[in-house]
N, C-alpha and C positions, 0 to 999 in steps of 0.2 A: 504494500500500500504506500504511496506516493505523501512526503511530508507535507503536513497542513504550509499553508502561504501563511507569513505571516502579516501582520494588518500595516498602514503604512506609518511612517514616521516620517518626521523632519532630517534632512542634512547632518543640522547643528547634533541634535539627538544621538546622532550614529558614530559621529565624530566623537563624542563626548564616551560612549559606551567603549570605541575604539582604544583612545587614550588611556580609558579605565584600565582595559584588559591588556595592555602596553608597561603601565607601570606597575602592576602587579605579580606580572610575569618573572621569573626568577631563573637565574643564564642554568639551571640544571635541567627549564623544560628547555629554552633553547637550544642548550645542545642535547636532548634528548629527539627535537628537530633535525635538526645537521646531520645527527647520527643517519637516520630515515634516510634523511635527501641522498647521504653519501652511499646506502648500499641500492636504494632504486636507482641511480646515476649510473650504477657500477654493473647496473644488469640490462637494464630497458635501453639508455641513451646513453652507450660508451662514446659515442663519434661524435658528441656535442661538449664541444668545450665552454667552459663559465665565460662569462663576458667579462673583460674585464673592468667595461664600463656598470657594474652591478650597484644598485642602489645602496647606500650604508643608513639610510635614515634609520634612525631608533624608534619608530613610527611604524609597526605593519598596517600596508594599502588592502581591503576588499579586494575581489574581483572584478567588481561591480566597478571602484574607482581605476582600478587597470585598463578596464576597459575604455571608461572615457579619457585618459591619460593618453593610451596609444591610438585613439582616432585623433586626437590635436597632433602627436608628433607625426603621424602617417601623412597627416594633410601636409604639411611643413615640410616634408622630404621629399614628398612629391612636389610643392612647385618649388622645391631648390634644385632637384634633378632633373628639371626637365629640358631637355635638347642635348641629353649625354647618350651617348650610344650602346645598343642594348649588349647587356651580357650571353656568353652561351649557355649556361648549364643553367637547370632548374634544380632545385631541391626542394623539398616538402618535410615539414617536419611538422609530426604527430607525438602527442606524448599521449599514451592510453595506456590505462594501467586496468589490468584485471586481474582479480582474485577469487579464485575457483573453491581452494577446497580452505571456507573459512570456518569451518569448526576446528581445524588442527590451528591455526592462528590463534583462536580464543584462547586453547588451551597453552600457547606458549605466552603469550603476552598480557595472562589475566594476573600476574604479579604485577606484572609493570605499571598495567592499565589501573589498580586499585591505587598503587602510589600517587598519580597525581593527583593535581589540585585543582579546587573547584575552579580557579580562577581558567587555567588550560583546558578543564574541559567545557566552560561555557562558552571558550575563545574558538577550540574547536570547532562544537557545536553551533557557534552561529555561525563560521566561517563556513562550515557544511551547509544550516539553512541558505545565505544567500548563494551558493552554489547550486542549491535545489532550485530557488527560485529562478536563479540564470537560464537554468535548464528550462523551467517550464515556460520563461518568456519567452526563450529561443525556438521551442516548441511553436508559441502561438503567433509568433509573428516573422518565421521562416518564411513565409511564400511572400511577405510582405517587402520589397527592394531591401533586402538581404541585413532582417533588421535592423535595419538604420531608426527606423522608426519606433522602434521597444527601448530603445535606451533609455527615454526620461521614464519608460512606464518601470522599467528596473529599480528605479531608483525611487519613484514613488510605493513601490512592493515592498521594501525592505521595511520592518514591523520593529514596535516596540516593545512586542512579550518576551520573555525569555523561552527560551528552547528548554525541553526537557532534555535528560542526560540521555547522553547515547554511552555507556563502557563498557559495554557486552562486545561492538563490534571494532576492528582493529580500523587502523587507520593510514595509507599511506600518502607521507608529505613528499612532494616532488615541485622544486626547484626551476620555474619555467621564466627562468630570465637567462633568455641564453643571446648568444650572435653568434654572427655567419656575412656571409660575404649578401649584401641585398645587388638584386636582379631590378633591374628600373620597368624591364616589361612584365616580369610576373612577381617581383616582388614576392618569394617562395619564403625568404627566411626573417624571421621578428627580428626587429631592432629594438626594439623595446625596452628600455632599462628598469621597466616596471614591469612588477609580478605580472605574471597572468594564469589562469586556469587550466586545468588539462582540456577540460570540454570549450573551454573557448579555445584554444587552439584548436582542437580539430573543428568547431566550425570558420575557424579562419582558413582552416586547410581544405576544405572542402569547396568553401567559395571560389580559392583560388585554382582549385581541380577544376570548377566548371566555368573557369576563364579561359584553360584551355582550349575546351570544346576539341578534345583526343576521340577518336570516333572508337577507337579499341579502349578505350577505358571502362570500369565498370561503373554503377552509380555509385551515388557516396554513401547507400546504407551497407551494401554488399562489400564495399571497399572496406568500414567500417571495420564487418562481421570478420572481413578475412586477418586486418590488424591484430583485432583482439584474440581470436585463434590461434596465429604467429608470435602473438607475447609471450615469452618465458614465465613462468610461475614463479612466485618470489618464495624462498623461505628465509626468512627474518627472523634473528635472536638481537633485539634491541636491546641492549645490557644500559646499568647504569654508571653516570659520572661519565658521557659521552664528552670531547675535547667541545668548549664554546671557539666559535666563529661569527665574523661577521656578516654571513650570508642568514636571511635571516628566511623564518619560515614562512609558507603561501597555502594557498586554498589544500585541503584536505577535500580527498574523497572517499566515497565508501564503498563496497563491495556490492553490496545488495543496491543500493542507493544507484550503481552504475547499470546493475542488470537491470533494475525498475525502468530508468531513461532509457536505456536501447531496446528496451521491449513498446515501450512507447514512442521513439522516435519508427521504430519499426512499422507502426500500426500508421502513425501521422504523414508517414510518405508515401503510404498510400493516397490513389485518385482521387478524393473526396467527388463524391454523386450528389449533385445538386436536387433536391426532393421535387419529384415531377408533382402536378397536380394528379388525381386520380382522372382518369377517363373510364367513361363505362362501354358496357359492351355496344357493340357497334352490330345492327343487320347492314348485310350489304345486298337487303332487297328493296328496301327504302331507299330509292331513291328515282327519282325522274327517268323518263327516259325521252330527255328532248336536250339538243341541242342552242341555246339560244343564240340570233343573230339577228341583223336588220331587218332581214329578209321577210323572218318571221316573228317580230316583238315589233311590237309597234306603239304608241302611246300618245292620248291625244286630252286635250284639255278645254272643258266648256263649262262658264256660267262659275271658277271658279274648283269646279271639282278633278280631279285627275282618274284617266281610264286609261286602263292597260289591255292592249288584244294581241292573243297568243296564236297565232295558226297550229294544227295539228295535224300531221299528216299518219294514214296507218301504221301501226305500231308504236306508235308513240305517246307518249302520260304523262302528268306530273300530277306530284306530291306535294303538297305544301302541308304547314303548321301554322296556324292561327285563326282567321277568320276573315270571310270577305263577300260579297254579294259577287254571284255570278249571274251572267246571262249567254245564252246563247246566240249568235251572230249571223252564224252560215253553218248546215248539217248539224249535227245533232252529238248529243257525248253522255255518256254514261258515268254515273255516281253512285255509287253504294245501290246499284240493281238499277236507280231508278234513272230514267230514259227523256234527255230533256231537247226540247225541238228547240228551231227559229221560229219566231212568227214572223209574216211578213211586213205590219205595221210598227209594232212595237218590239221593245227589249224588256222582257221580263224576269227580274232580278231574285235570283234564288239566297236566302242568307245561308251558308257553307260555312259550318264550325270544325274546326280541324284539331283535338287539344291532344296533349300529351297521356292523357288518362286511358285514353282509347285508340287503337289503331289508327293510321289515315288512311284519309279516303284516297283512290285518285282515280284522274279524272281522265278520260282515256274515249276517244273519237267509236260510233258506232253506227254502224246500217241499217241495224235492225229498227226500223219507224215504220212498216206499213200499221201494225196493231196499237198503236200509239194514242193515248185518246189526248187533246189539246186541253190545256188549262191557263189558266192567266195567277199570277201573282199580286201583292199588295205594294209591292215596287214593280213598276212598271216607267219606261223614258222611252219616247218618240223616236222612230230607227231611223229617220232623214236625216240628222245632224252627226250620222256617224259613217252613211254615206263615201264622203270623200276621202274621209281620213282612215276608215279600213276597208275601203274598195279593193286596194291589192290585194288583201288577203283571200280574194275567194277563190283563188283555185285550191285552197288546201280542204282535207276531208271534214275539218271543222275548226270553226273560228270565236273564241270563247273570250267574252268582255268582261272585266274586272276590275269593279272599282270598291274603296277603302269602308268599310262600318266600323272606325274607332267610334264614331258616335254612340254606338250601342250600350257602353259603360263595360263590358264583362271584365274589360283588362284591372277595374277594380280590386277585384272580387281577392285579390293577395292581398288588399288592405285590411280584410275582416275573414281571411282564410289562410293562415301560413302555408298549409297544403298543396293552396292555387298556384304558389309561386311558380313563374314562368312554365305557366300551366300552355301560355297559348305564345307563349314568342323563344327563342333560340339565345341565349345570352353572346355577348359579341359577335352575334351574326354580318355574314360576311355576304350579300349576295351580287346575281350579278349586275351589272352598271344597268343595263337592259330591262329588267324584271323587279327593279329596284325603288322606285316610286309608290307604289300603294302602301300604305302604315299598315300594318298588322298581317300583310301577305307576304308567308318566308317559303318560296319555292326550292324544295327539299334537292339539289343539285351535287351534290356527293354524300356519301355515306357520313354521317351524324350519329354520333354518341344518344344514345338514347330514345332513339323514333325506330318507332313500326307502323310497314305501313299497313293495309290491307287489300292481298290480293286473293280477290273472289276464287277460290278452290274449286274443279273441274264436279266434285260433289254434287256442289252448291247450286251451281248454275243448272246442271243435267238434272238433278231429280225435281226442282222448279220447272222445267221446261218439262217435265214429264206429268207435273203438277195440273199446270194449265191447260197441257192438250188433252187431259182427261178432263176437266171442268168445259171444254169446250165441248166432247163429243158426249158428255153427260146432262151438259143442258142446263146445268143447277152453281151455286157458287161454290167456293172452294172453303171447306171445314178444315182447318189445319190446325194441329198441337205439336208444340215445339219442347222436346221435355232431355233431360239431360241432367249429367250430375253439373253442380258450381264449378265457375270458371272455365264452361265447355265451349261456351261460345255459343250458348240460345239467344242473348239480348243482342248480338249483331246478326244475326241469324235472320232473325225477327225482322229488324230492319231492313235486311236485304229481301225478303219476302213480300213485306209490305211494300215496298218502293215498287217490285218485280210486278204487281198486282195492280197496283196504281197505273201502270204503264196503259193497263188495260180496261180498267173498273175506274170512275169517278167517286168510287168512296170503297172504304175496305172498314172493316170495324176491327178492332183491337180489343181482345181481353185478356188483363192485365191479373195473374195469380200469385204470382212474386211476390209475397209483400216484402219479403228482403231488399231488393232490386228490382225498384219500379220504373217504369219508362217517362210514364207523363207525368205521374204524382208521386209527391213523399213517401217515406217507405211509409208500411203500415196500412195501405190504402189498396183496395180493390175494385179496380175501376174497368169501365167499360166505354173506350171509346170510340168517334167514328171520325175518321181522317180526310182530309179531302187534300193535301199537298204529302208530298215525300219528306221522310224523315233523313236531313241531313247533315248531325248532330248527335253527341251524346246526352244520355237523359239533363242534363242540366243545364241545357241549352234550349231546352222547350218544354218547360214545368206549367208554362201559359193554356194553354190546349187544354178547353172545358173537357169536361167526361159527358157521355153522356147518360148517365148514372155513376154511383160510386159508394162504396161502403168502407167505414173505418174499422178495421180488425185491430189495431191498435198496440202489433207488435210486430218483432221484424222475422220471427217463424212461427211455422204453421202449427206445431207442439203445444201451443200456447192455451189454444181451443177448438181444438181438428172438427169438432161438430158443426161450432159458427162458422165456421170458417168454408165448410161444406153446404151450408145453407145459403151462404152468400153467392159461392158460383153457381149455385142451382139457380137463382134468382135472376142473375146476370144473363144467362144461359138464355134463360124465358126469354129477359127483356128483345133480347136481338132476335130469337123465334118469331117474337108479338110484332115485331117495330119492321122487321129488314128480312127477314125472311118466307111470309107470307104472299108476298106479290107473283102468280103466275104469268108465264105468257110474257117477258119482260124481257128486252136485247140484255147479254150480255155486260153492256159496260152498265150500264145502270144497276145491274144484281150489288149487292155489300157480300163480300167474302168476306168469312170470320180467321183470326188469327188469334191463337189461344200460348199467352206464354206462363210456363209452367215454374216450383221451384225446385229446387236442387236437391231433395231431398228423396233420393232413390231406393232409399233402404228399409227395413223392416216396416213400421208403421204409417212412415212417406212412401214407401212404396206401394200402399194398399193404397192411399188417399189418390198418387197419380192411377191408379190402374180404375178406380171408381171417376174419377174425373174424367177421364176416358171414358169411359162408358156413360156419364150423362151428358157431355157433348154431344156426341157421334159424331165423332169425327169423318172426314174421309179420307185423309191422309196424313201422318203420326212421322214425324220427322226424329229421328234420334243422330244425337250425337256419340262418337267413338271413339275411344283414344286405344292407347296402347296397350290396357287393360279394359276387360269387359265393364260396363255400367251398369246392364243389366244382367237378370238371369236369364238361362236360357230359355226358359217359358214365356216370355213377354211378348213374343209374336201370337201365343194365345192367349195370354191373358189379356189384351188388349182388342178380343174379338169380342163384339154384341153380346150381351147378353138377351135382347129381342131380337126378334124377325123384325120389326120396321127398320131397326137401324140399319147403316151399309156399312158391310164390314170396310175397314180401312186397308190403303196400303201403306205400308211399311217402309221408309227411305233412310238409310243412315249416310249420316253426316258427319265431316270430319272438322277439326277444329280448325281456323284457319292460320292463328300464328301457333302452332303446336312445335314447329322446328324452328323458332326464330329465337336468339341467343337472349335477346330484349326479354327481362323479366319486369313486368310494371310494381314500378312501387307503391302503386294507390292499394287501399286496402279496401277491403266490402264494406267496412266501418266508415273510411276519409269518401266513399264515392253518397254513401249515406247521407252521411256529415252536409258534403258538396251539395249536392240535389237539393236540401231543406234549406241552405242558405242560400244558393240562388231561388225558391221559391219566394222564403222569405223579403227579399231584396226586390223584386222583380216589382214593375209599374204596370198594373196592366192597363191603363186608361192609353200609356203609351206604345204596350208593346206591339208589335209589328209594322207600326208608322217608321218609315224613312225619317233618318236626320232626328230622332228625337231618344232619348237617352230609354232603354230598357227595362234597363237597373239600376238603384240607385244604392251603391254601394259607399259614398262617401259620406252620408248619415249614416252613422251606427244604427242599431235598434234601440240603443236605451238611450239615445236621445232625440227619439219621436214621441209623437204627442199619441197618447195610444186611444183607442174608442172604449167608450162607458157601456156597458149593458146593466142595465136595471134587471136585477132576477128574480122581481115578482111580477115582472108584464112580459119581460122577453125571453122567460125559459119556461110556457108552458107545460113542455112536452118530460123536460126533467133534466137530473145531472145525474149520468151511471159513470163508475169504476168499477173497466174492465178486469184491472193487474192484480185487484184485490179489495178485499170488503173492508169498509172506514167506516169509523160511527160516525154519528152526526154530528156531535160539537167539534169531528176533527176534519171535515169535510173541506174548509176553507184554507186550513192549511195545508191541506192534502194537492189542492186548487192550484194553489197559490206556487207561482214559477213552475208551470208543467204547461206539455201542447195537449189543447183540447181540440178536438173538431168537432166542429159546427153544425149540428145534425138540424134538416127541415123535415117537417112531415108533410106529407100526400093531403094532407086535410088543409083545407084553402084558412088562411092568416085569419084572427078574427079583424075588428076595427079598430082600427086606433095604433096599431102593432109596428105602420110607418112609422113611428117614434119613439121604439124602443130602445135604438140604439142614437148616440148624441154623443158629436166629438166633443173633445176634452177643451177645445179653443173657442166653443158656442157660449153664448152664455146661457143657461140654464137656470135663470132664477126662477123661472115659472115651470120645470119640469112636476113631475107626477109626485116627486118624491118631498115636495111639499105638501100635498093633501096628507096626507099620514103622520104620526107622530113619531120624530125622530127618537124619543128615548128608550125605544123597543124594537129590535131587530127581529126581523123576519127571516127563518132560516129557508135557503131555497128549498124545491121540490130533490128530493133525494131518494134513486132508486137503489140502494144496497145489491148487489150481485148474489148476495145469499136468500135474497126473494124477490130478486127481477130476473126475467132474462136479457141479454144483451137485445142494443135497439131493433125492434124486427124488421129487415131487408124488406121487407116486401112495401112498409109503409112509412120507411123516412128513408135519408137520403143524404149525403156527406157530402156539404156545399163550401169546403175547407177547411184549415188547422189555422189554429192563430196560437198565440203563446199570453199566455196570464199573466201579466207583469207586475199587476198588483190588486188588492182589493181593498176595499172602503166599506166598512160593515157597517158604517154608522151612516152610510146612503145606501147602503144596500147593492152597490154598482160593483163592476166587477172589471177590469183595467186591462185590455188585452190588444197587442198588437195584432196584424194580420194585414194581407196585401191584397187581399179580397173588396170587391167594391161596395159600398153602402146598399148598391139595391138588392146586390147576397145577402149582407147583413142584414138587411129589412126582414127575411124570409127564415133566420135561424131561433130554432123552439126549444133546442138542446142541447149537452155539452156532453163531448164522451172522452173519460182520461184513460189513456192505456196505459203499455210499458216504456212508449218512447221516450228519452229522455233528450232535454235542450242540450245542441253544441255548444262546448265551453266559449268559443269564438262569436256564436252571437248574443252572450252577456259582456261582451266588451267591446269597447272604444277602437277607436283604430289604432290606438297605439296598443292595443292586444294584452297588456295591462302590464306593459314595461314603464309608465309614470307612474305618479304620486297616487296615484287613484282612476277611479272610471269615472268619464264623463264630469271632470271639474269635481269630483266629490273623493273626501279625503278616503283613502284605504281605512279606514276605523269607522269610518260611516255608510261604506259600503254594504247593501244587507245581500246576504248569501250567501256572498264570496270570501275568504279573507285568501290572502299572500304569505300565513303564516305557516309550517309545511304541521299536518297532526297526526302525531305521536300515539302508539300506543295499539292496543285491540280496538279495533274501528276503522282504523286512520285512513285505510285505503279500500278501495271500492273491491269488492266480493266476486270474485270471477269463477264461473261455473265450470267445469270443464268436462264432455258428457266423451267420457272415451267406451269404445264399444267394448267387451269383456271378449277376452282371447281364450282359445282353449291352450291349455298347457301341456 
C-alpha cells in the first residue's frame, strides 16, 4: 500500500523542520551515512567518480529542492553553451537500486536499526515521505510537457505531520552528486553539485532516452525492468563508528516502497481509454431506403408555413421519428396497412405520430387502389398553389407532402413525464440539408441507436388478404379476435387490420378487452368503438376518439372480477349486433367489421375467459400470435369451435411477431405506456383537438394548478358512488374519494330538470347556487353503494362518459373538487362515481419542475397535502408488490 500524501505546508515551515533535523544530527549517524554511500558506490556505480565540485554545506537539501536547484543551473548552461560544437559519445547514467530478499537484511541490520535516534529516523523518514510524494507527482503529471509543470505542485504536497516510524525496513543511502564530461546535444551526464534522487535521475534518464528517438530502443518501463534485473544484490554488514566525511547524506529509498512505484509506474504507462458514452443496440432494418437529392426533395413555402415533397419511386421508404401531417400529392403510399390516395382538388392532411415507444411506421409507395374507398380529412389545403412548385415531381410512383404540427403541444409532455423524454425527437440529430426544414420531422437515414422500425411480416399481410377475400365471397363483415400472450404484438396487429379494413369499409368498429392496454381509452376501460379515419399513432396519440359505449372495470387485469368483467363484453357484443350488424342487403363498404382485441392472459383461468369470449362473439376469423414457444395448447383449434349450430365456425391464422429478431429491446414498460396514455388523456383539449394550428394538449399547466369543476353530490350523483377495489364504510367514504380517479358513470334514464346545473366551475361565482337553500351546519352524506350489497354498475343501463381525478373535497358545501378534460355538456349528463384499483401517476401531482423545488405549485413542501419529500422508514414504508409466480412441479 502506497504512503498517505502528506497535507501541504509552507517553505518557511520545511526549512525550519530541515534545520531542526540538521543540528540534531550527531557525525556517528553521519558517518553511519558515508559508510552506506561507500559500499553501494562500490557495487552498483564503480565507473562514477565523486565530483569534485560536491556541495560541503552543513545544511542537507530535499529532493524536492535539488530539483528546482538543477533546472536554474540547467537553464544557465544551456545559454552559456550555446554555439559550441557537439560532443560524440552519449552516456546515461541511472542509479537504481533494488532489494530483493529483504527479510535477511532485517535480520542483519535490526541491531543497528534499534541504535538510532529519533532525530535520524524522522530525518529518514521524511526524507522517504517527500521521495514518495516525488514519485507520485511524477506519476500524475508524466504525460504533462515532461513535468515541468508538477514542480510548484511538489512543493505545495510536502505536509506538516510527522511520519510514522519506519525501522522494520532497511534502508539504502546513495550519493547522487556525481560529474562527467556534459554533451551540449544530449546532455547524458548531471552536472549538478546538488543532491539529487535515484528516481529523479532515472526520470531524467528517460526523458533524455526519448530525445533520442533510437528506433531499436526499448520503452522506458521495459528499459527500467531490465536495469533493475541486471542490478547486483547488495549484502550489507553496516558496523559501527563508521570514519565521518564530508560528503554528506541524500534521499533514502526503500525496498518495498521501490517495488510499490514500479508496479504503479507499470500500470500508468499504460494507454489510458478515454470512457466512451454508452451506445445502445442499433437495428440495421430501421432505416430508409431512399436516397435524397434535388431531383427528388423539393421544398416550397406559402402564407408563411414550410412544405416538404418527397418523390418515391418502387422500392423505396422512409422512416422517420416524430411527428408531422402528411398528405398525398400524386399515387398513393401505404402506412401501417392503411392505403392513402391523391385527390384531385384538395391535399388532405393525415396527423402521423412516429415515437420511440413503439415501432415506426414507414411509408412506402403502392398500386394496390382499385378497392380503395375515398375519404377527406379535418386538414385539408387547396392542391393549385402546389401546382408549380411540385409539378416535376410526377413522374415518380408517388409524391408525398409534408408539413410541421409542433403546434400540436405533445413535445410537452417530458415536462410532466420524465419517461416522455425525447420520446419523439433524436438528440443531436444530424439530418440531411434537403429533408431538413420541417420541426419535429427526423427522417431515419442511417442506422440509429435505439429505433425500430416496423416492417409489415409476409404473415400479416397474407392471412388479411385471405381475410377479406372471404368476407367478400361470404357477403357479411369480417368478425375478427386478435388474442395472444403480452408483448406478442396484438395492439399493432390490431392497427394494421383496422387500417387494412378501412381501405375498404367506411367505418370498422373496435372492441377494446384489454383493460391493461387500451387503444382509445385509459386503462381500466372497456370500450366499444366505431372509427371512420386510420389509426396512425400509438395509443397516446389518440385518447380523443368518443366510444361508442364504454364500461369502467376499474383495474388493469381481468383477475380482479372475471364475472363483470364477462358481462360487460356480452353487452358490448349486443351493442354492435343491435346498432351495425343488423342491416341486410347493404354494399360492402358501408357493412362495420368488428375487430375484437383480447388480453394477454393465456393460461389456466385466462384461458377459459379467452376461449368463452370466443365463443360469445362468433367470430369468423381468430388471429393468433407465435413465437418461439407455443402460447397455446394444442386443443385450441377446438376449443375455439361453436358451441351452436348458428354460429360459423372460425378460421384459424397464426401470426408472427413482427420485431421478434430485432436487437432493439424497448424500454417503456406496460406500467410507463399506462402511466403515458392517462397523462396524455388527462392533458389533452378537446374543444381543440383535431383543428389545425391550435394546440392539442396543454401540457405547460400542470394539473394542480387548474381551476378544477364543483359537483354538488346531492343533485349531481343520483345514481350513486360504488367501490369496486373494496368495501368502505361510510364515514370513510370521502376519504377513501379523496385523491383517487373516479369515472363518470351516466344512466340510460333521460336527466331529471334542473341537472344543467349541477356541475359549476370553480371561477363562477356561485353565490346563488343550491347549496344555499339548505343548512350548512349539517352535512349530507352522498348516496353510497357498498360492494358487499350492490353489484357493480349494471352495463346494460349506464355508461362511462370518463375519468376525472378528485383533487379535493369540501364537506361543508357538500361539493366534490375534480379535474377532468371532459366537456361540461358530458358533465351535465354524469349520475355517478365509480372508484376502482387504478391509482394517480406520481407525475401528474406535480409541477413541472416534477418536484425538484421548494414545493408544488408555489406551496411550501410542509404544506403540501399527500405528498411529502421525506423518504418513510420502517414496516409500511414502501408500497406492497404482489408477485403471482405459477407453482413448478419438483
Amino acid at each position: 500500500m502506497a504512503p498517505k500524501r502528506r497535507s501541504s505546508a509552507s517553505s518557511e515551515q520545511r526549512q525550519l523542520k530541515s534545520q531542526k533535523r540538521s543540528s540534531g544530527s550527531t557525525s556517528e549517524d553521519v558517518a553511519e551515512h558515508v559508510e552506506i554511500v561507500k559500499k553501494v558506490e562500490a557495487v552498483v556505480i564503480p565507473k562514477l567518480e565523486l565530483s569534485n565540485g560536491a556541495t560541503s554545506s552543513s545544511q542537507p537539501k530535499s529532493a524536492v529542492s535539488a530539483r528546482h536547484s538543477y533546472k536554474q543551473q540547467r537553464q544557465l548552461l544551456e545559454q552559456s553553451e550555446e554555439g559550441q560544437d557537439e560532443t560524440a559519445d552519449d552516456e546515461q547514467v541511472e542509479l537504481v537500486v533494488q532489494v530483493e530478499d529483504i527479510e535477511d537484511m532485517e535480520e542483519e541490520n535490526a541491531n543497528d536499526e534499534e541504535n538510532n535516534d529519533e532525530d535520524v529516523d524522522e530525518e529518514e523518514d521524511n526524507d522517504d515521505e517527500v521521495d514518495d510524494d516525488e514519485v507520485d507527482d511524477d506519476e500524475e503529471h508524466s504525460e504533462d510537457d515532461n513535468e515541468e509543470d508538477g514542480d510548484e505542485e511538489d512543493n505545495e504536497e510536502d505536509g506538516d505531520e510527522d511520519d510514522k516510524k519506519q525501522t522494520s525496513q532497511p534502508k539504502l543511502v546513495v550519493n547522487s552528486s556525481i560529474s562527467g564530461q556534459h554533451d551540449v546535444e544530449h546532455d547524458d551526464t548531471y552536472q549538478s553539485t546538488l543532491p539529487m534522487s535515484a528516481l529523479a535521475a532515472r526520470r531524467l534518464a528517460r526523458q533524455r532516452q526519448s530525445e533520442q528517438q533510437q528506433p531499436d530502443s526499448m520503452d522506458d518501463q521495459e528499459q527500467d525492468d531490465s536495469n533493475l534485473e541486471s542490478t547486483p544484490q547488495l549484502d550489507m554488514d553496516v558496523s559501527e563508528g563508521s570514519p565521518a566525511t564530508d560528503i554528506e547524506p541524500t534521499t533514502t529509498v526503500s525496498a518495498q516502497q521501490e517495488k510499490r512505484t514500479r508496479a504503479k509506474k507499470r500500470s500508468k504507462n499504460q494507454p489510458k481509454q478515454k470512457r466512451q458514452k454508452k451506445i445502445g443496440a442499433i437495428d440495421e432494418r430501421a432505416i430508409s431506403i431512399f436516397n435524397p437529392c434535388s431531383a427528388n426533395v423539393s421544398s416550397f413555402n406559402s402564407n408563411g408555413e414550410q412544405y416538404l415533397a418527397i418523390g418515391l419511386q418502387e422500392n423505396e421508404s422512409i422512416v422517420f421519428l416524430g411527428k408531422a401531417l402528411i398528405a398525398v400529392y400524386c399515387g398513393a403510399v401505404s402506412i401501417m396497412g392503411a392505403t392513402l390516395t391523391a385527390d384531385k382538388e384538395c391535399l388532405d392532411f393525415y396527423p402521423v405520430f412516429a415515437l420511440k415507444s413503439h415501432a415506426l411506421p414507414r411509408i412506402e409507395p403502392t398500386a394496390e387502389t382499385s378497392n380503395v374507398s375515398t375519404r377527406t380529412t379535418d386538414i385539408h389545403e387547396d392542391r393549385q398553389p402546389f401546382l408549380n412548385a411540385f409539378g416535376r415531381l410526377e413522374n415518380f410512383a408517388a409524391v408525398i407532402v409534408i408539413k410541421s404540427m409542433e403546434w400540436c403541444g405533445f413535445d410537452d409532455v417530458e415536462g410532466v413525464f420524465s419517461h416522455a423524454k425525447d420520446m419523439a425527437r433524436i438528440e443531436g440529430y444530424r439530418g440531411h440539408r434537403l429533408m431538413s426544414g420541417i420541426a419535429g420531422f427526423y427522417p431515419i437515414l442511417e442506422p440509429t441507436p435505439g429505433i425500430r422500425a416496423l416492417d409489415i411480416p409476409s404473415t400479416w399481410s397474407g392471412n388479411a388478404n385471405v381475410a377479406i377475400q372471404d368476407e367478400k365471397e361470404r357477403g357479411s363483415p369480417i368478425v375478427s379476435i386478435v388474442c395472444g400472450t403480452k408483448d406478442s404484438g396484438k395492439s399493432t396487429f390490431n392497427r394494421y387490420l383496422v387500417n387494412r379494413l378501412l381501405n375498404s369499409h367506411k367505418r370498422v368498429a373496435y372492441l377494446e378487452t384489454d383493460v391493461g392496454q387500451t387503444e382509445f381509452t385509459p386503462a381500466g376501460i372497456i370500450a366499444l368503438h366505431v372509427l371512420e379515419s386510420p389509426i396512425l399513432g400509438p395509443p397516446c396519440t389518440h385518447q380523443n376518439i368518443a366510444s361508442r359505449r364504454s364500461h369502467y372495470f376499474g383495474a388493469a387485469t381481468v383477475r380482479d372480477d372475471p364475472n363483470y368483467y364477462m358481462r360487460i363484453v356480452r353487452q358490448l357484443t349486443s351493442t354492435w349486433q343491435q346498432h351495425y350488424n343488423q342491416e341486410p342487403d347493404i354494399d360492402m363498404i358501408d357493412q362495420v367489421p368488428l375487430v375484437v382485441n383480447t388480453h394477454g392472459w393465456v393460461k389456466g383461468l385466462g384461458y377459459d375467459l379467452l376461449v368463452g369470449l370466443v365463443d360469445m362473439v362468433g367470430p369468423t376469423n381468430v388471429f393468433a400470435t407465435h413465437g418461439s414457444t407455443p402460447s397455446f395448447p394444442p386443443t385450441f383449434a377446438t376449443d375455439i369451435l361453436p358451441s351452436s349450430d348458428g354460429n360459423v365456425q372460425p378460421k384459424l391464422h397464426y401470426i408472427e411477431n413482427p420485431v421478434r429478431g430485432s436487437r432493439i429491446v424497448s424500454k417503456y414498460l406496460a406500467t410507463d405506456l399506462r402511466a403515458l396514455a392517462f397523462v396524455s388523456y388527462m392533458y389533452q383539449d378537446l374543444t381543440h383537438f383535431g383543428q389545425p394550428n391550435k394546440p392539442w394538449w396543454n401540457f405547460k399547466t400542470s394539473l394542480v394548478e387548474r381551476l378544477p369543476w364543483s359537483l354538488d353530490w346531492r343533485t349531481g350523483l343520483d345514481t350513486g358512488i360504488w367501490m369496486l377495489s373494496q368495501d368502505i364504510k361510510l364515514n370513510h367514504l370521502l376519504y377513501a374519494l379523496n385523491v383517487s380517479i373516479v369515472a363518470l358513470i351516466s344512466s340510460d334514464s333521460p336527466p331529471d330538470d334542473g341537472n344543467d346545473a349541477q356541475v359549476q366551475d370553480m371561477d363562477q361565482d356561485s353565490s346563488h347556487s343550491i347549496m344555499e337553500e339548505e343548512s350548512k351546519s349539517s352535512i349530507t352524506p352522498p348516496k353510497y353503494l357498498p360492494a358487499s350489497e350492490y353489484p357493480p354498475p349494471d352495463p346494460e343501463y349506464t355508461h362511462c362518459r370518463g375519468l376525472a381525478i378528485v383533487r379535493a373535497i369540501d364537506p361543508s358545501e357538500h361539493a366534490l373538487l375534480m379535474l377532468t378534460p371532459e366537456v361540461r355538456s358530458t358533465l351535465n349528463e354524469v349520475s355517478g362515481l365509480v372508484r376502482g384499483s387504478m391509482d394517480i401517476p406520481l407525475s401528474c401531482m406535480l409541477d413541472r419542475n416534477q418536484g425538484r423545488g421548494t414545493g408544488i405549485a408555489g406551496v411550501p413542501w410542509r404544506q403540501v397535502p399527500y405528498m411529502t419529500e421525506d423518504a418513510i422508514a420502517g414496516a409500511g414504508g414502501s408500497a406492497l408488490r404482489i408477485r403471482r409466480i405459477n407453482k413448478r412441479a419438483v
